[in-house]
N, CA, C and O of each residue as an XYZ file, in Angstrom:
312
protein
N     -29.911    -16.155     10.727
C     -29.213    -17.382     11.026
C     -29.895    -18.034     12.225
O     -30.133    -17.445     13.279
N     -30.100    -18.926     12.039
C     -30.544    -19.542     13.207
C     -30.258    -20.572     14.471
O     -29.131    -21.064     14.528
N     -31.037    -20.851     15.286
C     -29.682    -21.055     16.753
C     -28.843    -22.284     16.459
O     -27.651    -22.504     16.675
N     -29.962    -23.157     15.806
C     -28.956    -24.625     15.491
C     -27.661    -24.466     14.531
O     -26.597    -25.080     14.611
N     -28.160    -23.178     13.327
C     -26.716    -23.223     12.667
C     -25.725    -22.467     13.247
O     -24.603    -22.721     12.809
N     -25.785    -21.658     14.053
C     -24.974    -21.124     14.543
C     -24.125    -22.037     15.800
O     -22.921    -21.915     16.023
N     -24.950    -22.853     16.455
C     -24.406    -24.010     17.118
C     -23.433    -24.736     16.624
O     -22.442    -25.150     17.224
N     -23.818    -24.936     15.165
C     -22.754    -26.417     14.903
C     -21.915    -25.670     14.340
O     -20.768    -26.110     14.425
N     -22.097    -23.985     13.383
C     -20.747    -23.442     12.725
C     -19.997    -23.623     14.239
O     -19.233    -24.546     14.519
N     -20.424    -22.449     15.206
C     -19.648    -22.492     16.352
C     -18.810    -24.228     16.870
O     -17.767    -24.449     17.486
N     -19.428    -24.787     16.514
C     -18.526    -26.279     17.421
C     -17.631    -26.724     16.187
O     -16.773    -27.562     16.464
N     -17.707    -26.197     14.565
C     -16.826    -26.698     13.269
C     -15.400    -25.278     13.954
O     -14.211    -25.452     14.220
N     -15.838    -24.629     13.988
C     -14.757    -23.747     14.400
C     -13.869    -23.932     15.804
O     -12.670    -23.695     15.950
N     -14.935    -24.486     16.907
C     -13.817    -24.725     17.723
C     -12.911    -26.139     17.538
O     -11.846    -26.339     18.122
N     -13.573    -27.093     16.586
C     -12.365    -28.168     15.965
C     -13.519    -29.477     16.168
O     -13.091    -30.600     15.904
N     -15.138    -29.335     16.686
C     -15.858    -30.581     16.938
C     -15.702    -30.918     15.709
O     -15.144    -30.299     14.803
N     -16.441    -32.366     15.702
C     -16.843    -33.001     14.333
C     -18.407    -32.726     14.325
O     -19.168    -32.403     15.237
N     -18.632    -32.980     12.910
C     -20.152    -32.744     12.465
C     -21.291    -33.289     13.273
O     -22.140    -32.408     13.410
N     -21.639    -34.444     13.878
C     -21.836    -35.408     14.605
C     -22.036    -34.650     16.344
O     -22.939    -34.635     17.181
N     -20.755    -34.137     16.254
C     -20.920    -33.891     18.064
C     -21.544    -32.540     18.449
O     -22.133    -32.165     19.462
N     -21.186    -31.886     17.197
C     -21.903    -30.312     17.060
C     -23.804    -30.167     16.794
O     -24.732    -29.419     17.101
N     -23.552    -31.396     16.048
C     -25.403    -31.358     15.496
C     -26.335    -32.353     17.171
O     -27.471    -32.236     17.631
N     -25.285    -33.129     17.541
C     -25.350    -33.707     19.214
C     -26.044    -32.339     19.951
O     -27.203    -32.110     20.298
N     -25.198    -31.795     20.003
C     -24.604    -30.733     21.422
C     -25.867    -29.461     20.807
O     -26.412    -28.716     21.622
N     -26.075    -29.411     19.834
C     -27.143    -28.660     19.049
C     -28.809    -29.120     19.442
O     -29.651    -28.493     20.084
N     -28.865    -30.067     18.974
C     -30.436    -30.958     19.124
C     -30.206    -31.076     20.461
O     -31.385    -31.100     20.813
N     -29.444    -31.190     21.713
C     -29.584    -31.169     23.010
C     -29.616    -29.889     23.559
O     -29.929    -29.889     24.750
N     -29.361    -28.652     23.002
C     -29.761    -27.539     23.437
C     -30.656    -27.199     23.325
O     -31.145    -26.505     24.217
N     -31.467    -27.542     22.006
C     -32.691    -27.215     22.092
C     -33.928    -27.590     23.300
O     -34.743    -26.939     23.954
N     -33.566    -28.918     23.175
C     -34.381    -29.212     23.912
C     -34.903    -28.558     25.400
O     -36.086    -28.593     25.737
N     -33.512    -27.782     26.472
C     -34.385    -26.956     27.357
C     -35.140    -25.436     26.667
O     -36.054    -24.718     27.074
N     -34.606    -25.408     25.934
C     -35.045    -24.001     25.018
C     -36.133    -24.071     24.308
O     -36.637    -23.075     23.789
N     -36.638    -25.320     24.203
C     -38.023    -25.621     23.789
C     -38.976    -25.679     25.245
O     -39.918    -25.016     25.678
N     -38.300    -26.675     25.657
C     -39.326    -26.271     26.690
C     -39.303    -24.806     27.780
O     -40.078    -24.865     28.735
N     -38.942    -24.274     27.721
C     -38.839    -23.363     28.645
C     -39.825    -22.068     27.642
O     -40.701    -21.320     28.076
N     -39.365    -22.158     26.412
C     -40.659    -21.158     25.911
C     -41.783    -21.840     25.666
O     -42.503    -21.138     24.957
N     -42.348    -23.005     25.940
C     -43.837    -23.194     25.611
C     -44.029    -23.086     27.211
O     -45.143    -22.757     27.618
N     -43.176    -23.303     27.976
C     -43.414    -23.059     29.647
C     -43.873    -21.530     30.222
O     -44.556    -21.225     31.199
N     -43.344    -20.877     29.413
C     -43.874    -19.406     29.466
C     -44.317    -19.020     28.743
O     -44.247    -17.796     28.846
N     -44.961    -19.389     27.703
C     -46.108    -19.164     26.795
C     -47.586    -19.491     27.557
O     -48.639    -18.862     27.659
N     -47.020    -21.054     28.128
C     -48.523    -21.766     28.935
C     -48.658    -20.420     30.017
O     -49.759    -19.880     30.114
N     -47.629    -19.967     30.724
C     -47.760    -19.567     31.900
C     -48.397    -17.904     31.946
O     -49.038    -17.296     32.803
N     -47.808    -17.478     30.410
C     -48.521    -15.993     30.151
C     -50.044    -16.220     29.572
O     -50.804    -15.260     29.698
N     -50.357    -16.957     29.185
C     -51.498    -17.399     28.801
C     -52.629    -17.462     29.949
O     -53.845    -17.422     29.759
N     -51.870    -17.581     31.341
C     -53.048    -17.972     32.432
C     -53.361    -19.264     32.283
O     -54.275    -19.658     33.008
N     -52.939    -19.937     31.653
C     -53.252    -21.339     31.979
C     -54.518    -21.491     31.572
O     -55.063    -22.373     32.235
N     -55.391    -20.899     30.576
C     -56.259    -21.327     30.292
C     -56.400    -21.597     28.975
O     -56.520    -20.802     28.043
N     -56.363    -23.423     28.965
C     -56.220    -24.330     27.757
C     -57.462    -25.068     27.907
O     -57.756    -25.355     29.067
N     -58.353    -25.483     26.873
C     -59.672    -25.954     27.367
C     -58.820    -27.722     26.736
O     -57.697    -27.690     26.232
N     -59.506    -28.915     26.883
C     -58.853    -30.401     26.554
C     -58.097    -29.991     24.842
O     -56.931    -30.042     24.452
N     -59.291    -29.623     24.198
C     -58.821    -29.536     22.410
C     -57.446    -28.648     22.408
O     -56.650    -28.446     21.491
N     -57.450    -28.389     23.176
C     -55.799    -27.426     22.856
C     -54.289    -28.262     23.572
O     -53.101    -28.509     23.362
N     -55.162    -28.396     24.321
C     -53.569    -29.273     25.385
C     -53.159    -30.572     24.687
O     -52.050    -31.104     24.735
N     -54.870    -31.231     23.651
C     -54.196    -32.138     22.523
C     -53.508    -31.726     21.766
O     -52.428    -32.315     21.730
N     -53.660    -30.689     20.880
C     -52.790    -29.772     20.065
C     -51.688    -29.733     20.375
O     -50.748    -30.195     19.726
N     -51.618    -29.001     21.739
C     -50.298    -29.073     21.612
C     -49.545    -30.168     21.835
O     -48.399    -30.226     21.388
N     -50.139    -31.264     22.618
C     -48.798    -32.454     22.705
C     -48.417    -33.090     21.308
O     -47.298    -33.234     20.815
N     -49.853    -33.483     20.730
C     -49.968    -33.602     19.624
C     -48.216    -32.954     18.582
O     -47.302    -33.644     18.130
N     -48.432    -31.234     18.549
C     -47.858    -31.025     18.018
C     -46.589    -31.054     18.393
O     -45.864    -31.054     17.399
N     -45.840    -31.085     19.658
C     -44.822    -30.925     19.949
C     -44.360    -32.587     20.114
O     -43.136    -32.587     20.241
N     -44.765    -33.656     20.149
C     -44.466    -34.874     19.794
C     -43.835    -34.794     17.983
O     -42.738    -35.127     17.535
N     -44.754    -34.356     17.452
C     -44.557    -34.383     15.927
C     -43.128    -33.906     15.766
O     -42.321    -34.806     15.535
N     -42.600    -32.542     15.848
C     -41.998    -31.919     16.132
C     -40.802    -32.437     16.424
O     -39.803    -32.039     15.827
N     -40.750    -33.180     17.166
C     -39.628    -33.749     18.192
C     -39.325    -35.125     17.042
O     -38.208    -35.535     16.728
N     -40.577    -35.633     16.580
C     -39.947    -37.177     15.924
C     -39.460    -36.548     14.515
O     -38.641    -37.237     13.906
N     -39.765    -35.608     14.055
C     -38.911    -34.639     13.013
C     -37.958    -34.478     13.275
O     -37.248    -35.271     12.655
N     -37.396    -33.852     13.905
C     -36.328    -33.246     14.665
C     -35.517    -34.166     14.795
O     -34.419    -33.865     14.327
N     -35.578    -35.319     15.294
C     -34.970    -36.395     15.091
C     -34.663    -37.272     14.265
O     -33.907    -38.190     14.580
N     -35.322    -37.128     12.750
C     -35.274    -37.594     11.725
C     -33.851    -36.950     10.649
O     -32.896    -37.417     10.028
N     -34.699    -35.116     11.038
C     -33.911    -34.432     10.007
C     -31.834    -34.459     10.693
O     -30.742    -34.337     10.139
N     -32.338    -34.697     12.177
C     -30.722    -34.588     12.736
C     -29.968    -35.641     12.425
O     -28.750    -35.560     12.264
N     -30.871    -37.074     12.282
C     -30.308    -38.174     11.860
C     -29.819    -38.313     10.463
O     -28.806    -38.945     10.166
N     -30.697    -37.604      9.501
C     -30.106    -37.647      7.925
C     -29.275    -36.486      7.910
O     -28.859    -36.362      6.758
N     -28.835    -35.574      8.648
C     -27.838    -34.444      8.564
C     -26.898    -34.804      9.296
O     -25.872    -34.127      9.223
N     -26.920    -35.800     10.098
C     -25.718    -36.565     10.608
C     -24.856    -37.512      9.449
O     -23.648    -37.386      9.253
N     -25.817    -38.560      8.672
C     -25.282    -39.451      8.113
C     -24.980    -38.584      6.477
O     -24.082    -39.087      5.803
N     -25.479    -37.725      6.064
C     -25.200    -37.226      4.864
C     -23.861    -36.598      4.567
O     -23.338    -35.553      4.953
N     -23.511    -37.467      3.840
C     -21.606    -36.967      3.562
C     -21.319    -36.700      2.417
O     -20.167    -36.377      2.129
C-alpha cells in the first residue's frame, strides 16, 4: 500500500472529503520528496558532474507536473 493511499483512506475514515485528503496527501509528499533526494545528494558526496544535476531537475520537474495532473483528474473523477 502506498503512502498516498494510505493518506487519503486515513482522512475518508476520519470523515475528510475526497478533495481535502488527496490535498493534505500531495502536500505531504512534497517534504518527503525532498528530504530523500536531500539525502541521497548528501550520501552520494555530492558528486554530480552538470549531465546529472540536469537529470535530475529535469526529472523531478516532470514528476511534479504529473503529480499534479494525476491529483487533479483523481480529484475531479466522480
Amino acid at each position: 500500500m502506498s503512502r498516498s493511499s494510505s493518506t487519503i483512506m486515513g482522512g475518508w475514515i476520519s470523515g475528510i472529503s475526497t478533495v481535502d485528503a488527496t490535498e493534505f496527501s500531495f502536500f505531504l509528499a512534497i517534504p518527503t520528496i525532498f528530504g530523500a533526494t536531500a539525502l541521497t545528494i548528501f550520501k552520494s558526496g555530492m558528486n554530480f558532474n552538470s549531465g546529472e544535476i540536469i537529470t535530475l531537475f529535469i526529472g523531478f520537474v516532470i514528476a511534479f507536473l504529473v503529480a499534479l495532473i494525476v491529483v487533479e483528474k483523481f480529484v475531479s473523477y466522480k
